[in-house]
Every structure is written in structure tokens, then in C-alpha cells.
N, C-alpha and C positions, 0 to 999 in steps of 0.2 A: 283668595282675597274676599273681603265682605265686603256687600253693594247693597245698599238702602236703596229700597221703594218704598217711599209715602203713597197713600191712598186714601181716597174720599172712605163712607163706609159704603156707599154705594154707586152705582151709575159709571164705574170706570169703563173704558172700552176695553175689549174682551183682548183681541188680538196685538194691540201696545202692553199689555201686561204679560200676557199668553206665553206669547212669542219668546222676547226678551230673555224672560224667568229661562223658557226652556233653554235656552241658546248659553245663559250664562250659568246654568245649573252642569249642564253636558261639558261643557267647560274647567270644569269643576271649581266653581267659585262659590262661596255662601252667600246667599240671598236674604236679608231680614225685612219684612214686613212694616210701614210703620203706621198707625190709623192716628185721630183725634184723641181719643183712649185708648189706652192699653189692652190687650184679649178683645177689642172687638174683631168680628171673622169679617172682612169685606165681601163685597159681590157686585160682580159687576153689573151690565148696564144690561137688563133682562130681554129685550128688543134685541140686539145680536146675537144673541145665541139661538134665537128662535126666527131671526129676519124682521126686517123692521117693517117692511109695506109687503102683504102677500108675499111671506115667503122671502124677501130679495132683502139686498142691502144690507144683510148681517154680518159677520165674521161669516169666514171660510169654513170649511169642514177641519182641517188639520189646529190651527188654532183655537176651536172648539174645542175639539181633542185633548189639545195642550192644559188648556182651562180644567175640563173636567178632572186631569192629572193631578192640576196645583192646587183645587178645592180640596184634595184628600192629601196636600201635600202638611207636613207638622209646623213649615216653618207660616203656613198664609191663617194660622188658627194663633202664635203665638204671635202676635202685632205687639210694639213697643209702642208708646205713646210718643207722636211728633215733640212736644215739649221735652220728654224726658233725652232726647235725642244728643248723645254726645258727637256732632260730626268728627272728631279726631278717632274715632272710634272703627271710621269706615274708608274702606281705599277707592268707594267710587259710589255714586248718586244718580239714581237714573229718576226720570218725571215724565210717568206717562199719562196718558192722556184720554177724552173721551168727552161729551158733549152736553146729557142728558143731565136733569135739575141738581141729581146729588151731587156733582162734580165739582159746583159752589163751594162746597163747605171745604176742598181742596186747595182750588184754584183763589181762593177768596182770605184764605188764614196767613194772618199778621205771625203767626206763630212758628209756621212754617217757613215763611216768606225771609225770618230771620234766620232760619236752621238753612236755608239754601245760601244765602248772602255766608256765614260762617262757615261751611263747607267748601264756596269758592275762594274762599281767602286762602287754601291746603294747598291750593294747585291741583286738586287729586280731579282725575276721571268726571266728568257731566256730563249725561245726554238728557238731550228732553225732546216729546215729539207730540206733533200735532197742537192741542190745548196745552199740555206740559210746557212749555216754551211761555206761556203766559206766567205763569209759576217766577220762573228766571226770570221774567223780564218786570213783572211787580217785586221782587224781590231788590232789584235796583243792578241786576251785576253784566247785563248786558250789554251795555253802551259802547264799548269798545270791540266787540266780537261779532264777527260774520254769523247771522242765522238763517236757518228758516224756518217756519212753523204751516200750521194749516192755512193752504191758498185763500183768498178772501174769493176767488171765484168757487171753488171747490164748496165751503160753507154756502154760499147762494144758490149753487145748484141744488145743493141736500135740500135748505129749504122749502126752495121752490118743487122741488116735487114730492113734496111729505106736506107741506102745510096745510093745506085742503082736507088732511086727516088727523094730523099730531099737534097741528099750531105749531108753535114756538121748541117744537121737540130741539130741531136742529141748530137754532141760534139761542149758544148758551147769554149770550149776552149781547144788550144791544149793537153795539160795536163789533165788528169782526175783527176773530183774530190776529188776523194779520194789523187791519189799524194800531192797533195795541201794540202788537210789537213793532213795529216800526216806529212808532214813538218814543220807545225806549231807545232805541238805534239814536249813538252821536250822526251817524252821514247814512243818506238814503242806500249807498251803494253796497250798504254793509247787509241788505236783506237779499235772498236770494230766493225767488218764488220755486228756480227750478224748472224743467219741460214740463207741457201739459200734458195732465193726468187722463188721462181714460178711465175705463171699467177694468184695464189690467192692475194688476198687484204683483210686486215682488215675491218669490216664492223660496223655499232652500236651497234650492238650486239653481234661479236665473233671476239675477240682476238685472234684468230690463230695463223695468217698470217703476223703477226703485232709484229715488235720489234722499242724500243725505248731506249734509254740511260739516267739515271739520275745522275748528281752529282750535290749533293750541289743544288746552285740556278741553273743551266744550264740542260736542256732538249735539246737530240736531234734525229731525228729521217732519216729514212735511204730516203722514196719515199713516191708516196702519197697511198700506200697499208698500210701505217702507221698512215696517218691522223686523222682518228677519236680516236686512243689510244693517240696519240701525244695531240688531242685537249684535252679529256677526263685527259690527266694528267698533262697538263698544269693548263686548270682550277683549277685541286686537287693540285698544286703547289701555286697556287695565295691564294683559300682558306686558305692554311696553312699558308700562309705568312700574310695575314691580320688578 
């Protein structure tokens, strides 16, 4: 099956992209790239790969891993232009996600915002996670589906102990997350924050740490501590659907 990822050209987070790709590659699914312009190479959010305050708070080691795999992978160099994007084209649409300035020119395109709203019309496969769930929910297609996306306490904590060095690294927009999509939400009860997160992450092998939301054709997941259940149930979404 083929699965559209759109992407900023820069600033995505490392391990929502990472992860996924590897999860729905190994799977044997085809993955295409899609950028603002065609051929450009994306990159993501350069602070995770290297830890964002001394060292800490970056992607993991194995998701790094994953990342440097898919920089030399052919399909993350040949991107299709968002516009040129025929959704009947594709059996599933994943939106991920990440925080830092270039994430705007993603989370922010009327362009896009239509190609997500046209693809949920198919019924086929959505997941979206963390800021990705923003994407969905300016897109207009939310309002009747259970989500969740990045905790609005989770965003305040990042801030609050990066600000003193990064500023505004961690609040991509005035509004958190979460506000946003709740707003799109017809009834309060349709958003689902999920238990509280710690320093653990979900990992290939244990589901702990790791919540995600199902309705219907729509997956959504809270950060990239959810990644690998997100990709692992995506795939199991796309199987069922083919």
C-alpha cells in the first residue's frame, strides 16, 4: 500500500517521522514524501538529533538511527509537491508532527489543509500525532471523531524549562495545542488527554508509556513517546483496510 507523509522542509521532529517510516517500510508498504515543492530533501528539527538543552530532550538513540537510515533512503530525496498531490492516489495519510519555527510553513498551508480534508472524504487510513493533529483539525475534518494530540500540560512543561535558553523554541504558537484542537471538537468529551506522561517513551517492544486514540478510519497519538504504537497501529489499520 502507499502512505503519504507531507512535511515542512524543515524543523519536523525526528522520531514521529523516524519511527513510522521504519514501522510502515518493514511492513512492506511504500511510503512517498510530500514537501511545499517538489525535489526538495527535508530535514528535520536539528536540536533532536543532537539533544536540545545539554545533551537531553532529543530523540532517542534508535530513532536517530532510523532517521539517519531514511536521509539515504531514495524515496525522502524524491518529495511530490503538496499541490500536485492526488489523494485517490494513496491508501493512507499519516501527519506528523514537531514544534520548532519551520513547522509553520506545514502546520499553517491552506494547501494542504485541503489535500487532508479530500483524503478524509476516501474513508482510507489517518493518523496524526502530537502538532499533526493541528493539520486535521484546521483542515475542518475533526469535529465528529475522538482525538488526541500534544497534552497542553506536556507543551508547558517543555517550555518552562527551555525558555531561559531557546525562548519561544517550544510554543510553536501562541495557543496550545491542545486549545486548538479542542475547539475544533463538536463535544468536550471527544478529546482524550490520555495518562500522565513522564520521562518514559514507548519503545518496540513495550507499550507502557504509549497511548494512542482510534476511531473509525482516524488514529491519533499524543508525542513521539507514542511513536512506535502509533506506527505499529497504523500499519494494523492499513492491513485491515486493504
Amino acid at each position: 500500500m502507499r502512505v503519504l507523509i507531507p512535511l515542512p522542509d524543515r524543523d519536523f521532529d525526528v522520531t514521529e517521522v523516524a519511527v513510522p517510516w521504519r514501522v510502515l517500510r518493514d511492513a512492506g508498504h511504500q511510503v512517498v514524501f510530500a514537501t511545499e515543492r517538489a525535489g526538495t530533501v527535508p530535514a528535520a528539527d536539528p536540536r533532536l538529533l543532537t539533544g536540545v538543552l545539554f545533551g537531553k530532550l532529543g530523540a532517542h538513540e534508535e530513532p536517530v538511527r532510523f532517521y539517519r537510515e531514511l536521509e539515504r533512503a531514495p524515496e525522502f530525496a524524491a518529495t511530490v509537491a503538496w499541490e500536485a498531490v492526488e489523494p485517490a492516489d494513496y491508501d493512507g495519510l499519516l501527519l506528523p508532527g514537531g514544534h520548532a519555527p519551520g513547522m509553520r510553513q506545514y502546520l499553517g498551508s491552506p494547501v494542504l489543509a485541503g489535500k487532508v480534508s479530500a483524503f478524509w472524504a476516501l474513508r482510507r487510513p489517518v493518523g496524526a500525532i502530537c502538532h499533526g493533529v493541528l493539520v486535521a483539525a484546521r483542515a475542518g475534518v475533526l469535529g465528529g471523531h475522538r482525538t488526541t494530540c500534544l497534552p497542553a500540560y506536556m507543551e508547558r512543561t517543555a517550555y518552562a524549562l527551555t525558555a531561559w535558553r531557546l525562548g519561544r523554541y517550544y510554543r510553536t504558537y501562541p495557543a496550545y495545542v491542545e486549545q486548538e484542537v479542542r475547539a475544533a471538537l463538536d463535544r468536550p468529551e471527544q478529546f482524550e488527554r490520555g495518562p500522565r506522561a513522564g520521562t518514559a517513551r514507548g519503545t518496540a517492544t513495550d507499550d507502557t508509556a504509549a497511548f494512542v486514540v482510534e476511531d473509525g478510519h482516524y488514529l491519533s497519538a499524543r508525542w513521539p513517546g507514542d511513536a512506535y504504537l502509533f506506527g505499529r497501529r497504523f500499519a494494523a489499520m492499513l492491513a485491515q483496510a486493504g
